[in-house]
N, CA, C and O atoms as a Maestro MAE file, in Angstrom:
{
 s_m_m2io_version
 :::
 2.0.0
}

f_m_ct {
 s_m_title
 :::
 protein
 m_atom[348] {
  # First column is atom index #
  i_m_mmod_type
  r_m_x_coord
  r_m_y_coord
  r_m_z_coord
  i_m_residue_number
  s_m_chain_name
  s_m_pdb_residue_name
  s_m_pdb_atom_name
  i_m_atomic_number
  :::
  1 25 109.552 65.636 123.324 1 A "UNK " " N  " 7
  2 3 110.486 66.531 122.638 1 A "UNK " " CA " 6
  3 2 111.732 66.697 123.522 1 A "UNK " " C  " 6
  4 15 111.496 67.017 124.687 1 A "UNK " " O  " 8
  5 25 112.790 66.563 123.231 2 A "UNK " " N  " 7
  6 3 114.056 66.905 123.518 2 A "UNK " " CA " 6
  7 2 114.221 68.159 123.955 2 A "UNK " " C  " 6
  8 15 114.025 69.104 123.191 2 A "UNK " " O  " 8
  9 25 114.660 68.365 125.428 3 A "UNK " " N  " 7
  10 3 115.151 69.415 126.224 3 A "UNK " " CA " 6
  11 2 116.216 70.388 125.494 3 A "UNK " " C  " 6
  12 15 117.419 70.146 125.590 3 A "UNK " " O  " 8
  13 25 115.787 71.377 124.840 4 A "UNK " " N  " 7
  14 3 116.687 72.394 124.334 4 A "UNK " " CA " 6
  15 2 118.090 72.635 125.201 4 A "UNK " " C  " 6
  16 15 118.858 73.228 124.443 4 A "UNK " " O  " 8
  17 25 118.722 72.411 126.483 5 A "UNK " " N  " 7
  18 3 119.071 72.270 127.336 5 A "UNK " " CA " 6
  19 2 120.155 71.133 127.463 5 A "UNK " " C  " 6
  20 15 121.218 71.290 128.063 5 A "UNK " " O  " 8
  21 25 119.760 69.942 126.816 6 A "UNK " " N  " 7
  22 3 120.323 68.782 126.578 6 A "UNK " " CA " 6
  23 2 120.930 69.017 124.918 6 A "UNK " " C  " 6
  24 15 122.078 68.611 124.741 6 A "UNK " " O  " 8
  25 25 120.257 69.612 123.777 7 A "UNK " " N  " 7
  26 3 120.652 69.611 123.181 7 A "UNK " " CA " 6
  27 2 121.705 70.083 122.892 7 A "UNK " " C  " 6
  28 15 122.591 69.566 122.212 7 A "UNK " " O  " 8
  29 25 121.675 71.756 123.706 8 A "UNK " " N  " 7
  30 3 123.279 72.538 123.879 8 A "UNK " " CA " 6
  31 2 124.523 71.836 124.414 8 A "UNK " " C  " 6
  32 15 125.703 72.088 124.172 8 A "UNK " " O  " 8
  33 25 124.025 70.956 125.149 9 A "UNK " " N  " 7
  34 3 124.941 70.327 125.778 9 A "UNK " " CA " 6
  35 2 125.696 69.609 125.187 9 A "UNK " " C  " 6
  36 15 126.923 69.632 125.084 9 A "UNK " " O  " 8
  37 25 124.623 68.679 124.620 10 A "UNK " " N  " 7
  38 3 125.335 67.455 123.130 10 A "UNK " " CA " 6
  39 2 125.963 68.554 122.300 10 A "UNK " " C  " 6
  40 15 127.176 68.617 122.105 10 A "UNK " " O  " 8
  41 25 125.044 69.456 121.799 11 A "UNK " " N  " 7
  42 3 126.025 70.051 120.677 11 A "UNK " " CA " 6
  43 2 127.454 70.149 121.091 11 A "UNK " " C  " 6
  44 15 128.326 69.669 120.366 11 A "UNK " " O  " 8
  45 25 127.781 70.818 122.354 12 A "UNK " " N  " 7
  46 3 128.802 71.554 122.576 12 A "UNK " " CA " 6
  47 2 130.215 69.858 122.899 12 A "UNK " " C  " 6
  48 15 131.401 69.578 122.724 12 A "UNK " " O  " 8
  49 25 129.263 69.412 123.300 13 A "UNK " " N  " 7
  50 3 130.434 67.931 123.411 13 A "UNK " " CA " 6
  51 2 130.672 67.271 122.355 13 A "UNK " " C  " 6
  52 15 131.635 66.514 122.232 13 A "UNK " " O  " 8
  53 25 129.639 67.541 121.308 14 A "UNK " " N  " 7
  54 3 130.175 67.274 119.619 14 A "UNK " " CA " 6
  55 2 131.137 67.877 118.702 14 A "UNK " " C  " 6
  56 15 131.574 67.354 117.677 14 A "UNK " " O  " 8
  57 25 131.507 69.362 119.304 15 A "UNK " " N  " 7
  58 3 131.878 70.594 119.231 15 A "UNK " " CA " 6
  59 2 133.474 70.038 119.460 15 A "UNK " " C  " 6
  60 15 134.325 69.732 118.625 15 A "UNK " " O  " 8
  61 25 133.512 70.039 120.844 16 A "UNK " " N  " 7
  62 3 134.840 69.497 121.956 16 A "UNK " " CA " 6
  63 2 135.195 68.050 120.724 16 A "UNK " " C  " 6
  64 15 136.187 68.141 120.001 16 A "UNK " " O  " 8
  65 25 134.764 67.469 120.684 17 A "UNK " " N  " 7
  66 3 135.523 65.816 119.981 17 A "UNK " " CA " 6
  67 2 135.811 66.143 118.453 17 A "UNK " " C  " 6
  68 15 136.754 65.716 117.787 17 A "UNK " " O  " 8
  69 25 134.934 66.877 118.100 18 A "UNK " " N  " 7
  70 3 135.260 67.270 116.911 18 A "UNK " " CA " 6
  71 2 136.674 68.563 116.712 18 A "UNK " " C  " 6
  72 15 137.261 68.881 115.678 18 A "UNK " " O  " 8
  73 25 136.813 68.928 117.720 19 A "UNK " " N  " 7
  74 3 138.158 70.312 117.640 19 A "UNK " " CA " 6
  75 2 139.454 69.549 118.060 19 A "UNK " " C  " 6
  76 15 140.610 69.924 117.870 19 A "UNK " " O  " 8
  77 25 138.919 68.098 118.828 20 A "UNK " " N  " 7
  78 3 139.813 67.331 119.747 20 A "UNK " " CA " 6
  79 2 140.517 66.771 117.912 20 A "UNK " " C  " 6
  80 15 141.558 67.103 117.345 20 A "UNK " " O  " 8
  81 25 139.758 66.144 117.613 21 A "UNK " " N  " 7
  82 3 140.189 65.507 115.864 21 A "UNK " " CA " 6
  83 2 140.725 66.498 115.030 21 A "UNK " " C  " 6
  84 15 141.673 66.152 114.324 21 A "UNK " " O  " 8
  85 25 140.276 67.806 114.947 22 A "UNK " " N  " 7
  86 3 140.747 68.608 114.050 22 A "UNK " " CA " 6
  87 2 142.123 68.796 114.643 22 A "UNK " " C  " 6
  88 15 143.059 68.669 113.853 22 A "UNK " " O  " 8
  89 25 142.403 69.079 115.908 23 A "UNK " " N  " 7
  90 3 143.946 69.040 116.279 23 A "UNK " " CA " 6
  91 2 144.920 67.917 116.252 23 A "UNK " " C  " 6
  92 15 146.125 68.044 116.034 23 A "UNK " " O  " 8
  93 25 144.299 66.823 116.489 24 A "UNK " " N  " 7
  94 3 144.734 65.870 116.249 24 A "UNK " " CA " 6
  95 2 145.319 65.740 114.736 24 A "UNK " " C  " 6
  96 15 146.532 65.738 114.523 24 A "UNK " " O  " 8
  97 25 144.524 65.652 113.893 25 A "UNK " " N  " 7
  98 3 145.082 65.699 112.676 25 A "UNK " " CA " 6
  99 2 146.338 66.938 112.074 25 A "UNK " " C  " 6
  100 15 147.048 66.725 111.092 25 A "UNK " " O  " 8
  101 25 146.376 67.930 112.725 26 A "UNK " " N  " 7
  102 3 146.722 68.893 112.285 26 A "UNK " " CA " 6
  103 2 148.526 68.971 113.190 26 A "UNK " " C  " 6
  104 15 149.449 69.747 112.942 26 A "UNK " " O  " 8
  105 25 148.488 68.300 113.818 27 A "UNK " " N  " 7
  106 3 149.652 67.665 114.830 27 A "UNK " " CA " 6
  107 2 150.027 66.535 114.423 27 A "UNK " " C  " 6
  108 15 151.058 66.037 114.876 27 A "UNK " " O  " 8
  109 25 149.207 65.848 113.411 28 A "UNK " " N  " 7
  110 3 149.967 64.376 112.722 28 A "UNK " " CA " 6
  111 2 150.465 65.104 111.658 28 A "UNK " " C  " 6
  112 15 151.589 64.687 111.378 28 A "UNK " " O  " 8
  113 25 150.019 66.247 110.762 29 A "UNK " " N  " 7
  114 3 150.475 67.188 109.133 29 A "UNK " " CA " 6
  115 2 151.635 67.318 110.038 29 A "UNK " " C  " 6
  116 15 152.632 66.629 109.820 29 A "UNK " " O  " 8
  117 25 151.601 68.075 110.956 30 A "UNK " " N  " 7
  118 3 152.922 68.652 111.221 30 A "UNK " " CA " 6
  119 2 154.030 67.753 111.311 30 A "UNK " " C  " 6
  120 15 155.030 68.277 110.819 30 A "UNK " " O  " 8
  121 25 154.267 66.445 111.809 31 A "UNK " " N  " 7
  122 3 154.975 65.522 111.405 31 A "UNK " " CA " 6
  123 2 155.676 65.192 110.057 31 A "UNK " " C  " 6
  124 15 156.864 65.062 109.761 31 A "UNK " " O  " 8
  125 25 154.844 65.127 109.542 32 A "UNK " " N  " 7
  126 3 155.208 65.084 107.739 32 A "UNK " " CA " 6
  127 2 155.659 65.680 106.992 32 A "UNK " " C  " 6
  128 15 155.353 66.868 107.090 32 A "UNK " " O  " 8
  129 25 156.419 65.399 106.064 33 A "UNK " " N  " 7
  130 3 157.154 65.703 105.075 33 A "UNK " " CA " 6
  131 2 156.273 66.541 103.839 33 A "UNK " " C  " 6
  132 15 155.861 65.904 102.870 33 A "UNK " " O  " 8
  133 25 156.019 68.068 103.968 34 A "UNK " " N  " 7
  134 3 155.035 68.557 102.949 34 A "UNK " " CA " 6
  135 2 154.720 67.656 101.860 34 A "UNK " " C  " 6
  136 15 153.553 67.337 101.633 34 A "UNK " " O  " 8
  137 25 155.563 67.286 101.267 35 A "UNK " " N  " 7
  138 3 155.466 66.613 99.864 35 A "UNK " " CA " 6
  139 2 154.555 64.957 100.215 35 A "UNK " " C  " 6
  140 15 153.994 64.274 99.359 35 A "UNK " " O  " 8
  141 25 154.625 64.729 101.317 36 A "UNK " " N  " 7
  142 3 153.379 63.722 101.990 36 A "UNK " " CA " 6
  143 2 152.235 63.362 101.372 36 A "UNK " " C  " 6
  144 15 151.293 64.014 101.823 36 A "UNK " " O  " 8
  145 25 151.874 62.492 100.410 37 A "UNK " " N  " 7
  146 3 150.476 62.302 99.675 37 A "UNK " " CA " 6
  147 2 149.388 62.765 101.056 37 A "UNK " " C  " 6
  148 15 148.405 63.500 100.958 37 A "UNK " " O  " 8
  149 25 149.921 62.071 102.370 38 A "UNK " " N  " 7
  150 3 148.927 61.983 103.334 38 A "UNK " " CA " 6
  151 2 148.787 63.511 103.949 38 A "UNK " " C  " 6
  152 15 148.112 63.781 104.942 38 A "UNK " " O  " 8
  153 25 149.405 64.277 103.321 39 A "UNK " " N  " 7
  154 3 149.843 66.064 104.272 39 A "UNK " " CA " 6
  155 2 147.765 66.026 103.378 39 A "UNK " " C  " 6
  156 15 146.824 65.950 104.168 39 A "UNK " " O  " 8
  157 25 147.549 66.074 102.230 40 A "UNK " " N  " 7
  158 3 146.631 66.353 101.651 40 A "UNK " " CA " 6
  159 2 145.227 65.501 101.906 40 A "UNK " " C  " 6
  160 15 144.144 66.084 101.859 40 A "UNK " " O  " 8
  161 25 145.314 64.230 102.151 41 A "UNK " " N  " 7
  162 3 144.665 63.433 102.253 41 A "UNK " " CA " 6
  163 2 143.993 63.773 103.727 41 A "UNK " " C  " 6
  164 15 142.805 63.487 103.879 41 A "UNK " " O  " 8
  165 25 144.750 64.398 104.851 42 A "UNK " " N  " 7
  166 3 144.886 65.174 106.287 42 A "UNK " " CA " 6
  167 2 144.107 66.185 106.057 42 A "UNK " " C  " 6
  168 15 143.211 66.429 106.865 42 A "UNK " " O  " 8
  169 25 144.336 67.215 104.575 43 A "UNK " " N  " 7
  170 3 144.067 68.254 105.232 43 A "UNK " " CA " 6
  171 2 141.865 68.463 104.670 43 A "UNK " " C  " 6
  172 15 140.965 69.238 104.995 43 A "UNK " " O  " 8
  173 25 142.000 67.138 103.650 44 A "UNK " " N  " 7
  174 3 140.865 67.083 103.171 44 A "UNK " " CA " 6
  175 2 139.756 66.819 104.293 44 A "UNK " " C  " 6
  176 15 138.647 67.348 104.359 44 A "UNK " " O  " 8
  177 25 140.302 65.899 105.136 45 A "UNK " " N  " 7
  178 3 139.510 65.678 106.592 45 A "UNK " " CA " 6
  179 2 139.566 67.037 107.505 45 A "UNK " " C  " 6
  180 15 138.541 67.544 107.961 45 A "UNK " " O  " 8
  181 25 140.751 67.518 107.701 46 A "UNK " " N  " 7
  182 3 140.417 68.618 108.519 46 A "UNK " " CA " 6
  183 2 139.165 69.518 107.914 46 A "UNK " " C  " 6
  184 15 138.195 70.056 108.448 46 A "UNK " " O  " 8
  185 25 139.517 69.453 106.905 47 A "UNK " " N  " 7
  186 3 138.315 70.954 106.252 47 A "UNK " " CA " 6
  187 2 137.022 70.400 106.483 47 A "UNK " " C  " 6
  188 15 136.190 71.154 106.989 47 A "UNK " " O  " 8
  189 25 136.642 69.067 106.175 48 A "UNK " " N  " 7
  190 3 135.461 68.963 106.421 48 A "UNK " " CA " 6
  191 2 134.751 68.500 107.698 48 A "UNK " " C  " 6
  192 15 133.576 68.247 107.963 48 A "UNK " " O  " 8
  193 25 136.587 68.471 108.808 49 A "UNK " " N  " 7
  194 3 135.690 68.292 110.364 49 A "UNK " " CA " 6
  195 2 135.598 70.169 110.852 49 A "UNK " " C  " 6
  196 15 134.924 70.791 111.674 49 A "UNK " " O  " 8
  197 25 136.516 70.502 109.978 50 A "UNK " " N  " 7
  198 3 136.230 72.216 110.653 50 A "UNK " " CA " 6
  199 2 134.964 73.038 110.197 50 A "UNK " " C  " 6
  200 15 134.523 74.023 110.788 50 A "UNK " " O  " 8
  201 25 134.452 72.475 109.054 51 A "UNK " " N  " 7
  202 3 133.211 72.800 108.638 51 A "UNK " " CA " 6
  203 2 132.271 72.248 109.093 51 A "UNK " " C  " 6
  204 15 131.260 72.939 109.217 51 A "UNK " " O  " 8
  205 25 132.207 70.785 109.530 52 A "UNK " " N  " 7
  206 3 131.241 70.955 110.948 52 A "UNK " " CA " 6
  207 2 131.433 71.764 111.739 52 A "UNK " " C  " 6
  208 15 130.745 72.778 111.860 52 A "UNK " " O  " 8
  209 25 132.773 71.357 112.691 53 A "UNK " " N  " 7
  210 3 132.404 72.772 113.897 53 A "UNK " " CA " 6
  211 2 131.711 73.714 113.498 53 A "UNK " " C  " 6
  212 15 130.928 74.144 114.345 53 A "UNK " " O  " 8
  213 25 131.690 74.442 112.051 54 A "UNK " " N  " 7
  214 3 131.018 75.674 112.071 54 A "UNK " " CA " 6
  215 2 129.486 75.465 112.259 54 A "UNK " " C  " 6
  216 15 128.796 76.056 113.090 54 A "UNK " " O  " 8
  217 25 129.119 74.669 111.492 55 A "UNK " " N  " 7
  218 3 128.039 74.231 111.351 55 A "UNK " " CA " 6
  219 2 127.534 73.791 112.913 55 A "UNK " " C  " 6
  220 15 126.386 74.127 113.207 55 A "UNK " " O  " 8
  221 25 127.907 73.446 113.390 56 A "UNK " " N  " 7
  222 3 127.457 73.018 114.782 56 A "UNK " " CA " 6
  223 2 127.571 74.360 115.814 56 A "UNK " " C  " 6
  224 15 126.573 74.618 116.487 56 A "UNK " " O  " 8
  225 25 128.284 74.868 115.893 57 A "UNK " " N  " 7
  226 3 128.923 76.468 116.544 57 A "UNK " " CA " 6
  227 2 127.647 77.007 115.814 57 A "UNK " " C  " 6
  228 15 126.857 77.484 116.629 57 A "UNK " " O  " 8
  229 25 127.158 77.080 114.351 58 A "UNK " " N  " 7
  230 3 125.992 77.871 114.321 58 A "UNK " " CA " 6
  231 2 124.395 77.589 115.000 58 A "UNK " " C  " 6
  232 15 123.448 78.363 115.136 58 A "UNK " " O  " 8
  233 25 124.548 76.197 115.339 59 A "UNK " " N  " 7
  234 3 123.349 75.619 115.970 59 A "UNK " " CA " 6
  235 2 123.339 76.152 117.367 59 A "UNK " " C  " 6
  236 15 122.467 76.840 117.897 59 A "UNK " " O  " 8
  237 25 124.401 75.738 117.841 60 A "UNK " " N  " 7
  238 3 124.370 76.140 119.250 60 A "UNK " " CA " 6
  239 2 124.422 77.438 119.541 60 A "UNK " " C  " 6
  240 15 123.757 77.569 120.569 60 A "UNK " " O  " 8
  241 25 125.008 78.872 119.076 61 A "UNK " " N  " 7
  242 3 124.384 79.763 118.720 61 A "UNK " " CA " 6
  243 2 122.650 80.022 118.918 61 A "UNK " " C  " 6
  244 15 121.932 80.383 119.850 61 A "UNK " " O  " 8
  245 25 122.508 79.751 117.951 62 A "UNK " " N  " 7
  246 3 120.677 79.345 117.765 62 A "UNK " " CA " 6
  247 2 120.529 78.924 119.008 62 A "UNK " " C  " 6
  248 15 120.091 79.763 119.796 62 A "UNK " " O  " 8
  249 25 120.803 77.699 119.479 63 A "UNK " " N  " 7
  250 3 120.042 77.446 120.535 63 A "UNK " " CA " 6
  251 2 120.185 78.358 122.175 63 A "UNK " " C  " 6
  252 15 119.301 78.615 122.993 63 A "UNK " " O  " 8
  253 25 121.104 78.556 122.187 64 A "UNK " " N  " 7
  254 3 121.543 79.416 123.381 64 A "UNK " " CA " 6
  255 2 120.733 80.718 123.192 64 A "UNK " " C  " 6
  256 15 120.634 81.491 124.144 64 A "UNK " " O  " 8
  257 25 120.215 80.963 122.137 65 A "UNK " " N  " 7
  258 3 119.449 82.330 121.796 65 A "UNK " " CA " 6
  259 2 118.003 81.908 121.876 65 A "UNK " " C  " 6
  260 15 117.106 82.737 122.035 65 A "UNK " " O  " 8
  261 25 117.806 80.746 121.777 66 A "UNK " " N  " 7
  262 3 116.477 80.534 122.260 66 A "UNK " " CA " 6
  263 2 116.182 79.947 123.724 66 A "UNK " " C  " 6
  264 15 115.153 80.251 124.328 66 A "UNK " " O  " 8
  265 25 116.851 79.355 124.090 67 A "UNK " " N  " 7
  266 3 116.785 79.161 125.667 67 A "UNK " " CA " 6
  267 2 116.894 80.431 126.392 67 A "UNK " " C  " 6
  268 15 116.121 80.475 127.349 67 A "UNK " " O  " 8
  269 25 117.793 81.735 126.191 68 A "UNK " " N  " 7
  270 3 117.758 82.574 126.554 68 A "UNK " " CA " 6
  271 2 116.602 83.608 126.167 68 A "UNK " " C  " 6
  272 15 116.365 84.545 126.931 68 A "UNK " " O  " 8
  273 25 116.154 83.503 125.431 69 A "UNK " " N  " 7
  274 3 114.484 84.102 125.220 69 A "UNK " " CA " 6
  275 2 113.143 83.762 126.103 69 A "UNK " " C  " 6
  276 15 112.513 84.557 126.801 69 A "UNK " " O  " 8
  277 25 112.805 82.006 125.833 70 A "UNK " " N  " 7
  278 3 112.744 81.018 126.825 70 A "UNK " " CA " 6
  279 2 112.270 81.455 127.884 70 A "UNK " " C  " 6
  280 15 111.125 81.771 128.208 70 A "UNK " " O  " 8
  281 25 113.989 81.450 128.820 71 A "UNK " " N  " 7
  282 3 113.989 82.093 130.302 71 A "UNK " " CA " 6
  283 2 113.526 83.739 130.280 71 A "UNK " " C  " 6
  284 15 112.736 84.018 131.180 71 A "UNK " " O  " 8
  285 25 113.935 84.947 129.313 72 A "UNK " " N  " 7
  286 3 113.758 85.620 129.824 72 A "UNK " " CA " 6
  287 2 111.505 85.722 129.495 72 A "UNK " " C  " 6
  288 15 110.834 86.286 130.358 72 A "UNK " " O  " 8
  289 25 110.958 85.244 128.512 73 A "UNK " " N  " 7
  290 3 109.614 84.966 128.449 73 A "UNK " " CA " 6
  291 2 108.937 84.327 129.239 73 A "UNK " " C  " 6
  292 15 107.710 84.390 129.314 73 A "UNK " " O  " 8
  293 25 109.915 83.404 130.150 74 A "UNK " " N  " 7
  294 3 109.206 82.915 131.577 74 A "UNK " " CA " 6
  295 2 109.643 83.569 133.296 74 A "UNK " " C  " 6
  296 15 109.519 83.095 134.425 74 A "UNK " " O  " 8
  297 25 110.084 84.619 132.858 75 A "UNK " " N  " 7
  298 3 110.629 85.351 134.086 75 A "UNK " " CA " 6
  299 2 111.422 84.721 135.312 75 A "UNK " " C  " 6
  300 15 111.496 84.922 136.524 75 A "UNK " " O  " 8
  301 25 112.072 83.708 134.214 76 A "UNK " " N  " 7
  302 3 113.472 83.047 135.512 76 A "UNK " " CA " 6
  303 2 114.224 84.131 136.047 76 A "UNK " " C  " 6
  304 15 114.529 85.255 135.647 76 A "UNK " " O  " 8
  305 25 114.405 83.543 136.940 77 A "UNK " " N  " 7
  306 3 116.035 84.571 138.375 77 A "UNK " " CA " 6
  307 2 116.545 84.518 137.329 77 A "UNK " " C  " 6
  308 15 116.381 83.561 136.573 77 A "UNK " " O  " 8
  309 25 117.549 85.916 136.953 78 A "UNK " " N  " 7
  310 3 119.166 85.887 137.147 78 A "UNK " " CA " 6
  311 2 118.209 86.503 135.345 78 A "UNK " " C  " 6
  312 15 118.795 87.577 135.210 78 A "UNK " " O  " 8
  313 25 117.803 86.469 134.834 79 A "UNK " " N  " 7
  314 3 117.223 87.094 133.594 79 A "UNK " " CA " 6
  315 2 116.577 88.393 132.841 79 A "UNK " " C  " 6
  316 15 115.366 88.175 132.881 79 A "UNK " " O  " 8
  317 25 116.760 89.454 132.271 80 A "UNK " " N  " 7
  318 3 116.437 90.321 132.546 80 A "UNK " " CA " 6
  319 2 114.563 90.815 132.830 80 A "UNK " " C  " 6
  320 15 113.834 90.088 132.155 80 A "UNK " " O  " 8
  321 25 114.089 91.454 133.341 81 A "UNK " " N  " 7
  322 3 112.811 91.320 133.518 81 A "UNK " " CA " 6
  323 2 112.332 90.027 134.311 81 A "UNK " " C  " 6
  324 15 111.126 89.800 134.401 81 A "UNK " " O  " 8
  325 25 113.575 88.904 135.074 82 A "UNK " " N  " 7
  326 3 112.980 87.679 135.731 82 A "UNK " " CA " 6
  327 2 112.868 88.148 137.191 82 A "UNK " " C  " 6
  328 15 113.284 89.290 137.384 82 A "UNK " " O  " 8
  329 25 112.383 87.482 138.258 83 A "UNK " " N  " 7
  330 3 112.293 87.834 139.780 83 A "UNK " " CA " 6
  331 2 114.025 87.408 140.137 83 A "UNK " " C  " 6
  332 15 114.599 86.352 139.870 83 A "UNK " " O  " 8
  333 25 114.547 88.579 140.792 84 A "UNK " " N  " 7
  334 3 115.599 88.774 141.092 84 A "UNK " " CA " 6
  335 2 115.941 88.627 142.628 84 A "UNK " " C  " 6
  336 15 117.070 88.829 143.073 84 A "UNK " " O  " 8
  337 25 115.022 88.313 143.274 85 A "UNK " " N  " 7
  338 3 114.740 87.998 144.401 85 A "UNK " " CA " 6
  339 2 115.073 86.658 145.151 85 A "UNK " " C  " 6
  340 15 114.879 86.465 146.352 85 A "UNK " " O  " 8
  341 25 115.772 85.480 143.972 86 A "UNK " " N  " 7
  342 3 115.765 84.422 144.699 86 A "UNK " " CA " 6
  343 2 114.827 83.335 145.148 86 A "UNK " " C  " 6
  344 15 115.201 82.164 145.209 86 A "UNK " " O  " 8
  345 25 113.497 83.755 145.491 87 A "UNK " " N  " 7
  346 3 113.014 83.179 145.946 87 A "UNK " " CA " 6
  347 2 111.624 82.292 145.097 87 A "UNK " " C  " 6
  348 15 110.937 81.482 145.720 87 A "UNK " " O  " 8
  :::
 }
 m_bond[347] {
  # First column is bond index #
  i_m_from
  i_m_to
  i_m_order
  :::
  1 1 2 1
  2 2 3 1
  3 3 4 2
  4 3 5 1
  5 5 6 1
  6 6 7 1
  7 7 8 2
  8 7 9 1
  9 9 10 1
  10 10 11 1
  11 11 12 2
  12 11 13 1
  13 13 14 1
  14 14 15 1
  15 15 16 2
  16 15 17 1
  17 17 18 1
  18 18 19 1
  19 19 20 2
  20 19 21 1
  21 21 22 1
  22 22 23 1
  23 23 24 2
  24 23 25 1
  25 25 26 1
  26 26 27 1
  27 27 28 2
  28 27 29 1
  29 29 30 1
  30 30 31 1
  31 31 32 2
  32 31 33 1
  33 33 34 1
  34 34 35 1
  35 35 36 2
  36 35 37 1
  37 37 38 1
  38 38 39 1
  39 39 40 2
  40 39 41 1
  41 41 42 1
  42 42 43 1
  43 43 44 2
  44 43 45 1
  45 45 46 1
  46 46 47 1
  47 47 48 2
  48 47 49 1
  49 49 50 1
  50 50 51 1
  51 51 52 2
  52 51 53 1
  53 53 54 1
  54 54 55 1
  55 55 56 2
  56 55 57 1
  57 57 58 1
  58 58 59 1
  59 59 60 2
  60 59 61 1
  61 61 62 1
  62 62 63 1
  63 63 64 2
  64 63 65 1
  65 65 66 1
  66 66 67 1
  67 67 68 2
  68 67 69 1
  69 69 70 1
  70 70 71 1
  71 71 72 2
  72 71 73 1
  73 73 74 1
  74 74 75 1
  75 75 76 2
  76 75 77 1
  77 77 78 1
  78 78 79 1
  79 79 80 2
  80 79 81 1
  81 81 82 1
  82 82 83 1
  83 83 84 2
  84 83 85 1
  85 85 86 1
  86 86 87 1
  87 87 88 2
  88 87 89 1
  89 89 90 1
  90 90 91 1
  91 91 92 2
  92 91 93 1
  93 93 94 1
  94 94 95 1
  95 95 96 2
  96 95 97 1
  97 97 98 1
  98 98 99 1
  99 99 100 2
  100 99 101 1
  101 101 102 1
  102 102 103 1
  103 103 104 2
  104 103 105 1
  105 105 106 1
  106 106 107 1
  107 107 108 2
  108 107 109 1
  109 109 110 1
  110 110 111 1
  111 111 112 2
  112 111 113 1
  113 113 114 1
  114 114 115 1
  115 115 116 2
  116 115 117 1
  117 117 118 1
  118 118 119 1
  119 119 120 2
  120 119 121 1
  121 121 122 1
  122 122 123 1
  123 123 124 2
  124 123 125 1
  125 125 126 1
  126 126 127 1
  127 127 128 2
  128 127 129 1
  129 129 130 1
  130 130 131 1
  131 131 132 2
  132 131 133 1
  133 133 134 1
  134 134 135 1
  135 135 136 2
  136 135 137 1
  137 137 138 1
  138 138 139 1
  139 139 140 2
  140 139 141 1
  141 141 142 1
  142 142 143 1
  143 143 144 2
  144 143 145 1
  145 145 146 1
  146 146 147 1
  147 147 148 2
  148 147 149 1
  149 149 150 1
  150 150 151 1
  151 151 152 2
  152 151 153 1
  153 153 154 1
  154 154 155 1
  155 155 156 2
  156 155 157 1
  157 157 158 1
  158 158 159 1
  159 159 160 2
  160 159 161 1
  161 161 162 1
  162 162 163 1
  163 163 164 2
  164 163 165 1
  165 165 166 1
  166 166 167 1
  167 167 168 2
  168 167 169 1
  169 169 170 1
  170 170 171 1
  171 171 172 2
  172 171 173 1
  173 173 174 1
  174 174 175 1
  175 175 176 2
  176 175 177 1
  177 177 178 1
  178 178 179 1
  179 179 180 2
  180 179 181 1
  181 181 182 1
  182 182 183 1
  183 183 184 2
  184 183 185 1
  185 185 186 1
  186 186 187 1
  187 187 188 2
  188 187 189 1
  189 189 190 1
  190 190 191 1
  191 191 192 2
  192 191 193 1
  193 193 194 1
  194 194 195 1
  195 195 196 2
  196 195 197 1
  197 197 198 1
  198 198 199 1
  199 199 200 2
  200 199 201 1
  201 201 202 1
  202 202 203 1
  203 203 204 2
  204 203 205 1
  205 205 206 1
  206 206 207 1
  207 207 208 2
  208 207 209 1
  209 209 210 1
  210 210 211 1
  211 211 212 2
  212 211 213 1
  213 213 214 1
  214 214 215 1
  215 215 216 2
  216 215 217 1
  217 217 218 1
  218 218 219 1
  219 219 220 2
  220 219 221 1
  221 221 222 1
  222 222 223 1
  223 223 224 2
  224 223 225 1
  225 225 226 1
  226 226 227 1
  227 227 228 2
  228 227 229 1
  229 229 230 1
  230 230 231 1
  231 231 232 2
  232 231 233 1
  233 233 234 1
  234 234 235 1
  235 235 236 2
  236 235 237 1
  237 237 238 1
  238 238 239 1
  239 239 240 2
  240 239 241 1
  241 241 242 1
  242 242 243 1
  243 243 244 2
  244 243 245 1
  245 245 246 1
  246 246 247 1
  247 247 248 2
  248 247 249 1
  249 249 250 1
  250 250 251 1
  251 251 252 2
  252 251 253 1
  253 253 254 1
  254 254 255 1
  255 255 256 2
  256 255 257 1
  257 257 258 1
  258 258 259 1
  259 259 260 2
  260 259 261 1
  261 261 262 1
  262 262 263 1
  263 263 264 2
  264 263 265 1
  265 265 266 1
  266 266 267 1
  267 267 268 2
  268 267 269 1
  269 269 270 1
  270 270 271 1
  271 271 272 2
  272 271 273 1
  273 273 274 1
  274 274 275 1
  275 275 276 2
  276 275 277 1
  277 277 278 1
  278 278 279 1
  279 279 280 2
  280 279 281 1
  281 281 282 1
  282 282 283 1
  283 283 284 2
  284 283 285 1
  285 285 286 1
  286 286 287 1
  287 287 288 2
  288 287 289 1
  289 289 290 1
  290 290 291 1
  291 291 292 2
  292 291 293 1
  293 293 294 1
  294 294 295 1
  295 295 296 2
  296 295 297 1
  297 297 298 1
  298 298 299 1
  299 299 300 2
  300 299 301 1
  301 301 302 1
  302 302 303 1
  303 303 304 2
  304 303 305 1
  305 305 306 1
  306 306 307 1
  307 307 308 2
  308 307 309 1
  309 309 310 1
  310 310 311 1
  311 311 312 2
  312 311 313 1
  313 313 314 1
  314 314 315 1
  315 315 316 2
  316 315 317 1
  317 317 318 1
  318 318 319 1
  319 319 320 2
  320 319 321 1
  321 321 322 1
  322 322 323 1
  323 323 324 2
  324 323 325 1
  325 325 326 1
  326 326 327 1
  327 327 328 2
  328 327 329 1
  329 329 330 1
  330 330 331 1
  331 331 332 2
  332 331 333 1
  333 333 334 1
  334 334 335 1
  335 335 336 2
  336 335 337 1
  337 337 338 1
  338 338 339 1
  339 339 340 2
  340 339 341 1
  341 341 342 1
  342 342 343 1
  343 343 344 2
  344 343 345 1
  345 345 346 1
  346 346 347 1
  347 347 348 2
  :::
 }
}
């Protein structure tokens, strides 16, 4: 099974390339001439790369809430109820 740990990680770098494209595109609209067949054709892709991000922003969510349960159910350092001691 896949490290919950690794998965946040991927999510969040799927997150990053995907916001990297949504700006990207949204910096090529701005170029264009509103009346642009492509201003629309742009903004049809943005919506459905920004609706991933959400969709992905809600996973990782989730997961950060379970890794943080996780740790605090296994009494890691730095967690509430974990050994604070370091050692």
């Amino acid at each position: 099974m896949p490290d919950r740990n690794d998965d946040l990680r991927a999510t969040a770098e799927s997150v990053a390339v995907d916001a990297r494209r949504l700006a990207a595109l949204e910096e090529h609209k701005l170029e264009l001439d509103p009346s642009d067949p492509e201003v629309g054709r742009m903004s049809d892709e943005a919506e459905r790369v920004a609706s991933g991000i959400a969709l992905k922003a809600t996973a990782e969510l989730a997961l950060s809430r379970e890794i943080a349960t996780e740790g605090r159910r296994e009494g890691e350092p730095g967690t509430p109820g974990g050994d604070q001691s370091g050692e």
